[in-house]
TIKELUM-720256 format. One record per residue (C-alpha): residue number from 1; x, y, z. Coordinates in nm, 3 decimals, m for minus. Layout:
% TIKELUM-720256
   nr        x        y        z
  NUM        X        Y        Z
...
END
This chain:
% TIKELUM-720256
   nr        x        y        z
    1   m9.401   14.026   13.694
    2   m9.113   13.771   13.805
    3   m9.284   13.515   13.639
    4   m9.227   13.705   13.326
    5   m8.884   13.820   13.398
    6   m8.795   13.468   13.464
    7   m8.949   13.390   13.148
    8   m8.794   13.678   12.938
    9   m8.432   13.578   13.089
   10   m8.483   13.187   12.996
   11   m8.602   13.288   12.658
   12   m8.304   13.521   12.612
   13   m8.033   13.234   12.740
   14   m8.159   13.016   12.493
   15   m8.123   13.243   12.177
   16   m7.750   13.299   12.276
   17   m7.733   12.975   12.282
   18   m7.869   12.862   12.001
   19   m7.660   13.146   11.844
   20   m7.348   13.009   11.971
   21   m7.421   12.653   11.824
   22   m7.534   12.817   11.482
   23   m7.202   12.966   11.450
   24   m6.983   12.681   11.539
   25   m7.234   12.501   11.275
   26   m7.119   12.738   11.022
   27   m6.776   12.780   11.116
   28   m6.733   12.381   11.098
   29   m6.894   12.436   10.781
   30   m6.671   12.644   10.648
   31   m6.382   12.396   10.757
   32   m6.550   12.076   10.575
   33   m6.587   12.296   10.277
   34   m6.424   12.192    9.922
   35   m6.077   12.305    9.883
   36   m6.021   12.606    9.642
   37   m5.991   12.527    9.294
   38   m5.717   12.602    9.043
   39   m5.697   12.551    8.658
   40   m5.390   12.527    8.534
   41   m5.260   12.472    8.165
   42   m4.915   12.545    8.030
   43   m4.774   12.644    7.652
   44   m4.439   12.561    7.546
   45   m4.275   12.907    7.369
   46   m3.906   12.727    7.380
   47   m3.749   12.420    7.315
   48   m3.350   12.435    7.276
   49   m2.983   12.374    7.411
   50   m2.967   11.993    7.471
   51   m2.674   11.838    7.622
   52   m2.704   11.476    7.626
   53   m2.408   11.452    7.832
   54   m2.509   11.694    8.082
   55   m2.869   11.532    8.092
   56   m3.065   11.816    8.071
   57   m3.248   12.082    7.813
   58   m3.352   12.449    7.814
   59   m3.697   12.541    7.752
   60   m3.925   12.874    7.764
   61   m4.302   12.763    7.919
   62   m4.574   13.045    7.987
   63   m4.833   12.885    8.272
   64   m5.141   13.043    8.389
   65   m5.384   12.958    8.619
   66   m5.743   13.053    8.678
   67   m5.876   12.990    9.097
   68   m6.243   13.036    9.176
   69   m6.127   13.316    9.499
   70   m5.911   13.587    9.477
   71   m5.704   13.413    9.814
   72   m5.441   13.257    9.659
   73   m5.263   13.310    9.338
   74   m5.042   12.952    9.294
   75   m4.798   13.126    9.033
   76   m4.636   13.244    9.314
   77   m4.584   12.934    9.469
   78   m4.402   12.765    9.227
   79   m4.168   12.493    9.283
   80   m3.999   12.304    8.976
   81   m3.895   11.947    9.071
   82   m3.676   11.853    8.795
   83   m3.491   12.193    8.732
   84   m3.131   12.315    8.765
   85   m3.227   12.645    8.724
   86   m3.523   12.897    8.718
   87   m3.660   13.220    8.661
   88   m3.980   13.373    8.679
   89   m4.060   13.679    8.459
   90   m4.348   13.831    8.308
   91   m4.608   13.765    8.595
   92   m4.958   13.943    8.538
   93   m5.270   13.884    8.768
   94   m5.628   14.005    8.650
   95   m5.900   13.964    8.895
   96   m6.271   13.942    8.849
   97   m6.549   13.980    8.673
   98   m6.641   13.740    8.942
   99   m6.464   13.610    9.277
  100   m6.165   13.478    9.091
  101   m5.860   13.580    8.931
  102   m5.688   13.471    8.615
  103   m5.285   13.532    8.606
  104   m4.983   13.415    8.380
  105   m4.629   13.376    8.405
  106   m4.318   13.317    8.165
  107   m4.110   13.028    8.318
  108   m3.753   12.981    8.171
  109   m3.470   12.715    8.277
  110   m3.226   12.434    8.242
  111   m3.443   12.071    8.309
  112   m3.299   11.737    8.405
  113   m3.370   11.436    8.111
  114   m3.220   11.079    8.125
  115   m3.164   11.066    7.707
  116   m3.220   10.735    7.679
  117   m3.020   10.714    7.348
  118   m2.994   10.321    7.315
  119   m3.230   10.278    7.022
  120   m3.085   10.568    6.832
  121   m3.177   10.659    6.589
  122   m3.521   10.557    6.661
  123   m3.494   10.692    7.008
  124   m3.855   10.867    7.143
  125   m3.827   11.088    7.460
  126   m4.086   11.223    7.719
  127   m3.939   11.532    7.848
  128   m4.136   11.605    8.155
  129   m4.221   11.962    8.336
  130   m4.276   11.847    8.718
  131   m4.455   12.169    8.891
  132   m4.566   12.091    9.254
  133   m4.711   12.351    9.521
  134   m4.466   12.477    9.777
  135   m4.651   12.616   10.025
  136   m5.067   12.455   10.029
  137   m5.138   12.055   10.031
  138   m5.352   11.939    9.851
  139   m5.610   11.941   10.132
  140   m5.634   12.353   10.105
  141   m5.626   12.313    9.698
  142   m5.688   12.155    9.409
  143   m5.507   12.148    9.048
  144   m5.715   12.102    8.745
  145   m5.536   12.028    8.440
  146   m5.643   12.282    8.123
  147   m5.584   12.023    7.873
  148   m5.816   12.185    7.610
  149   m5.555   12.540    7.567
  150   m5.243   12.393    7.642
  151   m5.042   12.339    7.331
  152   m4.662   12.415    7.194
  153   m4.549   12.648    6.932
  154   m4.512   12.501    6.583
  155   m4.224   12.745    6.515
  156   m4.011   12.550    6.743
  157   m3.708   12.375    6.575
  158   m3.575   12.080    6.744
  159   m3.421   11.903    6.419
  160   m3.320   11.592    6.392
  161   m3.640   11.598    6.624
  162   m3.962   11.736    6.607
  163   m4.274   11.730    6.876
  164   m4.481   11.483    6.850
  165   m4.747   11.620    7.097
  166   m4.809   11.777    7.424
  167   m5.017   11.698    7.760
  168   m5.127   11.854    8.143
  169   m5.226   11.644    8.388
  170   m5.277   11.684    8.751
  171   m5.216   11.467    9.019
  172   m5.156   11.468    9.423
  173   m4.827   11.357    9.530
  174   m4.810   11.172    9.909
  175   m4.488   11.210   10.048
  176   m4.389   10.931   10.327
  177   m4.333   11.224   10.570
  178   m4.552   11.443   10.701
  179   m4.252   11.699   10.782
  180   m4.331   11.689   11.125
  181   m4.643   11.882   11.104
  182   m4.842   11.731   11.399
  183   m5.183   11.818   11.235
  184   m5.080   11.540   10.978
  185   m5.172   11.179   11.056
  186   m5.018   11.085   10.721
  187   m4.825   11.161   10.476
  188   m4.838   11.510   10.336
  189   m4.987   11.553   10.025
  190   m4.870   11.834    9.762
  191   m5.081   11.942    9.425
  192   m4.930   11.850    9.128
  193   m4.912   11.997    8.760
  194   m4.734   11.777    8.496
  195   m4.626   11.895    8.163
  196   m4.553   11.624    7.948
  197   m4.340   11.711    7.613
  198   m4.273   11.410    7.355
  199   m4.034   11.434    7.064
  200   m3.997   11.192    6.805
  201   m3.682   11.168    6.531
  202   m3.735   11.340    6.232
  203   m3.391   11.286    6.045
  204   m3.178   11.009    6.023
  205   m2.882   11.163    5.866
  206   m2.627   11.192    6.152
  207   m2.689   10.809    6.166
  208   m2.600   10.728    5.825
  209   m2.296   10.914    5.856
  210   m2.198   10.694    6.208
  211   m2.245   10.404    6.080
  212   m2.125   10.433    5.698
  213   m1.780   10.297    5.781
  214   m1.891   10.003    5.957
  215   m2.103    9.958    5.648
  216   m1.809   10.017    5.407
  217   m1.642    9.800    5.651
  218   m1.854    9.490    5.554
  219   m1.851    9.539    5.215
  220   m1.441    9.522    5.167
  221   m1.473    9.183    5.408
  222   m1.732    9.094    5.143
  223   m1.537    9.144    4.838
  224   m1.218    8.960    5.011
  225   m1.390    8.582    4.965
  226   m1.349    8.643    4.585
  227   m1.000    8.731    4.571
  228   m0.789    8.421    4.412
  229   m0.554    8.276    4.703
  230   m0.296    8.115    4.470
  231    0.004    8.289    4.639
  232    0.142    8.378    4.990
  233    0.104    8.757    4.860
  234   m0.251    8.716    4.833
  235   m0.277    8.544    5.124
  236   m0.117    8.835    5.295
  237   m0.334    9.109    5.134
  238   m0.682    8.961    5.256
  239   m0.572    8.928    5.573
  240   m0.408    9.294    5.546
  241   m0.696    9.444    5.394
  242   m0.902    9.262    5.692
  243   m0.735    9.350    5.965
  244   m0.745    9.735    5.821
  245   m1.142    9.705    5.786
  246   m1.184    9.576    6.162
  247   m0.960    9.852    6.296
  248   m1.170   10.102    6.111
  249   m1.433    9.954    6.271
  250   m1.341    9.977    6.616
  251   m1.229   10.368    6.553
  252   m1.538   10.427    6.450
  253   m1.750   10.291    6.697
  254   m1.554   10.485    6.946
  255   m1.609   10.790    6.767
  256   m1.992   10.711    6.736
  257   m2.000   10.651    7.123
  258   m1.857   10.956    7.191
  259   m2.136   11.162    6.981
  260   m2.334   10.988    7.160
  261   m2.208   11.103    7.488
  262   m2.261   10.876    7.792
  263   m2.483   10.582    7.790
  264   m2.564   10.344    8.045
  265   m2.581   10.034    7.831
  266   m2.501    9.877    7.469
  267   m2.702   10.111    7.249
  268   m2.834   10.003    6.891
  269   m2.513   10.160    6.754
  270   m2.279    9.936    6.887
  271   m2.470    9.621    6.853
  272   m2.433    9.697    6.450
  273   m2.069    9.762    6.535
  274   m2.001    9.477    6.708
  275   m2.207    9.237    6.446
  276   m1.989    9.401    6.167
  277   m1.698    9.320    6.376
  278   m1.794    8.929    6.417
  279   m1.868    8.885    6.047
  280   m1.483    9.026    5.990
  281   m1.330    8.782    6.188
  282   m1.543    8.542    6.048
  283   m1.398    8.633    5.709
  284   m1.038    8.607    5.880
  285   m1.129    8.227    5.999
  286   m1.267    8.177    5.682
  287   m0.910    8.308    5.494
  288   m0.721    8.084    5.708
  289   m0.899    7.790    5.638
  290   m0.868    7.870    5.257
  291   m0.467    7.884    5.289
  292   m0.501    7.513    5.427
  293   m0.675    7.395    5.226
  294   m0.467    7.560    4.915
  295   m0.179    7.363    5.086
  296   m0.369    7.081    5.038
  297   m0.375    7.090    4.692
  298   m0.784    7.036    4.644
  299   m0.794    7.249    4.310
  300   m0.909    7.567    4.188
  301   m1.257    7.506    4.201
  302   m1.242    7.417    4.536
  303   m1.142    7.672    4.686
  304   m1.397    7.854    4.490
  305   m1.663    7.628    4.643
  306   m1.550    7.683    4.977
  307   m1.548    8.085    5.014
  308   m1.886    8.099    4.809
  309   m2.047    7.889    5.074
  310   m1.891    8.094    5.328
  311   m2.001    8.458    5.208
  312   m2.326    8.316    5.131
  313   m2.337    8.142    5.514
  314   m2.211    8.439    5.654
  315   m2.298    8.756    5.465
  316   m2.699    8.635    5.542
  317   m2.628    8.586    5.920
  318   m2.495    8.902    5.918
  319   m2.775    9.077    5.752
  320   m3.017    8.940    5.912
  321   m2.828    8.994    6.260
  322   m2.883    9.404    6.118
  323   m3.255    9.414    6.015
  324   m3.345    9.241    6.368
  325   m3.129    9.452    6.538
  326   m3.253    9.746    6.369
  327   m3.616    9.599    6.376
  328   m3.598    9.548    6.758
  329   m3.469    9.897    6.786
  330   m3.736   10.071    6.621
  331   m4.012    9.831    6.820
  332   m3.845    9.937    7.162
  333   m3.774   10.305    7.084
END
């Protein structure tokens, strides 16, 4: 009878034990298991108010997600990386058939954009929707991007622009800071949606209009090598109706920078300016030289010689100066 008490007991230990290390089995399981999974995918209702001076746009976005458990719902964990200003309306949550849940939100707010407008008007922008996880790293979940339903309303008016296209993807973001969590060996590392919106010019009209005194500009300097320098009165009228055509030039590229608003470099716009300014003060050299060499009594047909060969000399410089300007502009942008 001891002998099968002690054999009873022994047989009972072990089953606890081996109990014990089946559930720290599962239980380390469990940790090593895949994070929880989250599509995401994002449709642009709104597209509107942009202030290239202010750097920034307002836009309407709906974003749902669908996660394989009904633990976490990342709509409510939203945080916007590149906003001024949010707000979060409209939230639904449906759970099931199965362990998941599917929800949606309407997201509305004022963005941050550089405008990059130094190829206008053949200027291209990537207005991006940076949406990162507040409160889970990317350890705990993962982001998958619903490319295949995310779209943007065709109703949307963005003229002189229109959108070209628009994309999801996901990605993990590593911080160099693991904000002094002392779990973390390394940096900490936050889920990631990215909405990316591109627009594309559509209308060139506002252009034409900037630069159509710069253009009327050149044309005046053009006509002035044909005017007949046989007097100091005519000398005095080109170089009157010269000087008036380069100070209408400079007005107007002031007025076309400040349409423009503020821009961080010399933008296609003022190159054209600025070539339309050289080929008038060519014209001025080139009316100078003419009165000396009237003085010099050469002839009529001189003098005809000489400012043909000029215009021709510098009116194709100067066109060709625009079309690579403009041809550069349109490569870049």
């Amino acid at each position: 009878m001891r002998r099968l008490a002690r054999f009873s007991t022994t047989l009972l230990l072990g089953l606890v034990i081996a109990s014990c290390h089946g559930g720290a089995a599962s239980a380390h399981s469990r940790a090593a298991a895949a994070p929880r999974t989250c599509r995401l995918g994002a449709f642009l209702q709104g597209l509107h108010d942009v202030n290239m001076s202010a750097k920034s746009f307002k836009a309407e976005l709906w974003l749902w997600s669908l996660c394989s458990d009904r633990g976490y719902e990342p709509l409510h964990h939203l945080w916007l990386l590149n906003a001024d200003s949010t707000e979060l309306k409209s939230y639904y949550v449906q759970n099931g058939p199965g362990p998941g849940n599917w929800s949606y939100v309407l997201l509305s707010g004022t963005f941050r954009h550089e405008w990059n407008m130094l190829d206008f008007p053949f200027d291209q922008h990537e207005l991006t929707f940076d949406i990162e996880d507040a409160d889970t790293g990317a350890d705990d979940l993962h982001y998958i991007a619903d490319a295949g339903q995310s779209a943007d309303d065709p109703r949307i008016d963005m003229t002189p622009y229109r959108i070209s296209h628009l994309t999801v993807t996901t990605d993990d973001y590593v911080y160099r800071t693991t904000f002094g969590n002392p779990a973390l060996h390394t940096g900490w590392r936050a889920p990631r949606l990215l909405v990316h919106v591109y627009l594309i010019r559509n209308n060139y009209l506002s252009f034409a209009k900037m630069i159509a005194p710069a253009a009327a500009a050149f044309l005046i300097a053009f006509v002035t090598f044909f005017l007949i320098m046989d007097t100091a009165a005519a000398m005095s009228g080109r170089l009157g109706i010269l000087g008036t055509a380069m100070f209408a030039v400079i007005i107007n590229m002031g007025a076309a920078s400040n349409t423009l608003g503020s821009v961080d470099g010399v933008t296609l716009l003022d190159k054209l300016h600025l070539a339309c300014l050289a080929y008038i003060l060519s014209a001025l050299m080139v009316t100078v030289r003419t009165w000396h060499i009237q003085h010099a009594e050469v002839g009529p047909a001189a003098l005809v010689a000489f400012n043909r060969r000029w215009v021709l000399i510098l009116s194709t410089g100067y066109l060709l100066l625009t079309a690579m300007l403009i041809g550069d502009a349109i490569v870049s942008g």
